[in-house]
Wavefront OBJ file of the C-alpha trace (Angstrom):
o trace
v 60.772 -36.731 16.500
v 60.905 -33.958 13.948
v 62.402 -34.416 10.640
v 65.343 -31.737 10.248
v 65.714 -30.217 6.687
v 68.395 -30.511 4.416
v 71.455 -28.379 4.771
v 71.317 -26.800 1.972
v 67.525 -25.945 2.349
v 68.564 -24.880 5.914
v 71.079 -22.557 5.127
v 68.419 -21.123 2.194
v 70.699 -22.426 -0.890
v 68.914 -24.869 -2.848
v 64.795 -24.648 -3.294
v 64.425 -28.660 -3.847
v 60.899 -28.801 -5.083
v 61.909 -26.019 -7.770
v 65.773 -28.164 -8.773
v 63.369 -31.260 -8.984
v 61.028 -29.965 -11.740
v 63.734 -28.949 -13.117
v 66.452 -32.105 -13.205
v 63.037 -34.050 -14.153
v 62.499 -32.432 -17.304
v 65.374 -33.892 -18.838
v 66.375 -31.435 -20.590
v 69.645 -29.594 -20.046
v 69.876 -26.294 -17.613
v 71.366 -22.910 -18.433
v 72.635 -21.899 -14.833
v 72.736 -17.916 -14.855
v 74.735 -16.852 -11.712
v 75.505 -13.144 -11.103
v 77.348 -11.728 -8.407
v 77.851 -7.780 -7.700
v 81.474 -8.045 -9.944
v 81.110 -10.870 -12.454
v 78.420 -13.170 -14.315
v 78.963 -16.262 -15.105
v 76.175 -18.538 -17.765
v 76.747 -22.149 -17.638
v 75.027 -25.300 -19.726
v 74.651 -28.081 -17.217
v 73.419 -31.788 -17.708
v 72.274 -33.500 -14.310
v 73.851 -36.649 -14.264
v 73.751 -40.073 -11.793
v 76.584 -38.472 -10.137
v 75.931 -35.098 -9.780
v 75.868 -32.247 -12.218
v 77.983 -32.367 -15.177
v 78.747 -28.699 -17.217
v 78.740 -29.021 -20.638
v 79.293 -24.848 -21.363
v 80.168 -22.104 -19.264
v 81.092 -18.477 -19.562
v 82.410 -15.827 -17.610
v 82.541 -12.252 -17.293
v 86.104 -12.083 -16.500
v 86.902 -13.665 -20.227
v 85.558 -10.514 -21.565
v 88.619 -8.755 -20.233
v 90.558 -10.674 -22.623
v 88.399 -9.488 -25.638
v 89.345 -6.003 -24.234
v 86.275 -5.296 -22.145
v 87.113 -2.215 -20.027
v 83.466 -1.653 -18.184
v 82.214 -3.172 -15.177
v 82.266 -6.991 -14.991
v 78.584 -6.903 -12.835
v 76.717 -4.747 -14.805
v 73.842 -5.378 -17.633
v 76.060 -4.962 -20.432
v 78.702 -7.205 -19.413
v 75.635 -9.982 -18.624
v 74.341 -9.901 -22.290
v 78.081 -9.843 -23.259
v 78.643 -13.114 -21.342
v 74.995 -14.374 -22.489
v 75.790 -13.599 -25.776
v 79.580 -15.307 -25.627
v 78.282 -18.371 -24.625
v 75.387 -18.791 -26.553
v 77.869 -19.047 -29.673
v 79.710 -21.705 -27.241
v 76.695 -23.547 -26.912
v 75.756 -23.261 -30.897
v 79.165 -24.917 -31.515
v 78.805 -27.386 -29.224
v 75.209 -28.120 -30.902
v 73.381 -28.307 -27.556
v 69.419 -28.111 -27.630
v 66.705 -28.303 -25.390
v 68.115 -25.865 -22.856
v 65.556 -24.226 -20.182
v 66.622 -21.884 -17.974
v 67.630 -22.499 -13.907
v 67.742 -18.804 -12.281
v 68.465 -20.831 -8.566
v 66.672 -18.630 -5.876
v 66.674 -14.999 -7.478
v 63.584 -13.950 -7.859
v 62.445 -12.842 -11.755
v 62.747 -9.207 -11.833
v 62.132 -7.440 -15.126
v 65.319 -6.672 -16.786
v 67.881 -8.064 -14.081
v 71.123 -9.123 -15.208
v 69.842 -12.759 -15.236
v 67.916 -11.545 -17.863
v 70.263 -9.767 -19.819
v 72.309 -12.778 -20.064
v 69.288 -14.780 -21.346
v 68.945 -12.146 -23.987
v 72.602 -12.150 -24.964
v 72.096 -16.672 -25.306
v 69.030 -15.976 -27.317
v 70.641 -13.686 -29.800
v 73.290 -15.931 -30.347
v 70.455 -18.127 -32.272
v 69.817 -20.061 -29.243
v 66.253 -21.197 -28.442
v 64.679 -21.268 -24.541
v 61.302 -20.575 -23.606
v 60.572 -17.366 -22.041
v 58.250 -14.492 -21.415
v 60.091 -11.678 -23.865
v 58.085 -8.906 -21.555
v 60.967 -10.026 -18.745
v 63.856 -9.443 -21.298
v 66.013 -5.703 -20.441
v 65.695 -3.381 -23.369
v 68.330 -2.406 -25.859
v 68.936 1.002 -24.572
v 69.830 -0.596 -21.127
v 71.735 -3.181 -22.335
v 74.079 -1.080 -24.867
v 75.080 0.717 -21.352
v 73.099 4.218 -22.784
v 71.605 4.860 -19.438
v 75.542 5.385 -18.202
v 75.980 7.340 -21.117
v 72.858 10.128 -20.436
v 73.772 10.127 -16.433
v 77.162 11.143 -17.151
v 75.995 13.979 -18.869
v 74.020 15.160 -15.832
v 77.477 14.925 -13.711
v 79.957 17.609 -13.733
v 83.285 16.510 -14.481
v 84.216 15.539 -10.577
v 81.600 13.427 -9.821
v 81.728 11.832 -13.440
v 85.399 11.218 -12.388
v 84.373 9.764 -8.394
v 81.610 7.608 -9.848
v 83.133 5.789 -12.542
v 86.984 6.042 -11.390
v 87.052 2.510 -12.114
v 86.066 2.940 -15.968
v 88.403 5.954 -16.402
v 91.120 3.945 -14.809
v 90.565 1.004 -17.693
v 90.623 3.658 -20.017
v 87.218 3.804 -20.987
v 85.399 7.580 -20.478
v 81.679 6.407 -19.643
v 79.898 8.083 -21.632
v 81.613 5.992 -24.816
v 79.937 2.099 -22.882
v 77.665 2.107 -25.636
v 80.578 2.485 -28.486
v 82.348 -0.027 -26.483
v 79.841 -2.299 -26.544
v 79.161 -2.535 -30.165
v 83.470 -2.956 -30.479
v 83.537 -5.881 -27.870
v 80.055 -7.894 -29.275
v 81.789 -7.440 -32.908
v 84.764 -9.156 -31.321
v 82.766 -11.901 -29.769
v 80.788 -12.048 -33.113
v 83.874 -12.345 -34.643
v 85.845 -15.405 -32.844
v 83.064 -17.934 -32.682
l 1 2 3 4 5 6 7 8 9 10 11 12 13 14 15 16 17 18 19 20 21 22 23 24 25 26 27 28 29 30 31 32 33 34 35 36 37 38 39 40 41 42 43 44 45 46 47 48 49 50 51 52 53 54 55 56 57 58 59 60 61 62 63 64 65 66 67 68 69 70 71 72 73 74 75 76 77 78 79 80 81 82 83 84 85 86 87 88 89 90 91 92 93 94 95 96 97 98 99 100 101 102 103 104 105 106 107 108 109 110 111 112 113 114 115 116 117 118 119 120 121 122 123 124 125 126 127 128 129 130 131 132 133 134 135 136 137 138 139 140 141 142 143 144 145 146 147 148 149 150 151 152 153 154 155 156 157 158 159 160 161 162 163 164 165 166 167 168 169 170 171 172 173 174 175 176 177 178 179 180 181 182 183 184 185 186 187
């Protein structure tokens, strides 16, 4: 009689050998979990009973700093990195590695960026810095030069959403530097 797999392995959600390592280092986990609208960076201790989160931020709560780009993107990941990195300082959490789950580790994915944002907020987790997104992309600049290449139409179709918030998108990197003052600010 064959042995049938766990659920979650099953339906491809969990990679067991790689969650083992990882509860059996002891140390706690910074979950990274993007979607194709929102980011969200948690701090998470396993626990007898399950998994216990000690930290978490999300890319919606930039909104309420007055964060008009898009919730999905690279800037808003370092934004939410970098938000709850200063969580985590104040919480004085350490020994934090990092749990990506089953995305693979693609140069400068928004996984990434988040890191970044966590590890310029003075927190310290081993990684390769070759893997980390470069400022340029993460300031939102590479919006910034492809709107120039638009005319104003398909500026206006492509980023109806930003012009809607208010925010023209060639301006993402200004922006930026406004909304990681702010975060810089509160904590």
């Amino acid at each position: 009689m064959k042995k049938l797999a766990f659920k979650r392995r099953r339906m491809g959600i969990t990679d067991y050998n790689q969650r083992y390592k990882l509860v059996m280092s002891g140390k706690n986990r910074m979950v990274i979990r993007p979607s194709l609208n929102h980011i969200s960076v948690q701090v998470v201790r396993s626990e007898k009973n399950g998994d216990k989160t000690l930290v978490s931020a999300h890319s919606k709560e930039l909104e309420k700093l007055g964060y008009k780009g898009h919730c999905g993107n690279c800037t808003s990941a370092y934004l939410t990195g970098l938000l709850c990195g200063y969580k985590i300082k104040k919480e004085g959490i350490n020994g934090i590695i990092l749990d990506i789950g089953l995305k693979s580790a693609t140069k400068g994915a928004n996984i990434f960026a988040a890191l970044r944002g966590v590890i310029d907020a003075g927190i310290e987790i081993p990684h390769n810095k070759k893997i980390l997104p470069d400022e340029k992309r993460i300031r939102g600049e590479h919006i910034a030069s492809y709107t120039s290449s638009l005319n104003k139409k398909e500026c206006s179709k492509k980023f109806s959403n930003y012009i809607k918030k208010g925010l023209k998108p060639e301006e993402l990197p200004v922006h930026f530097d406004e909304i990681k003052s702010k975060i810089e600010e509160i904590t």
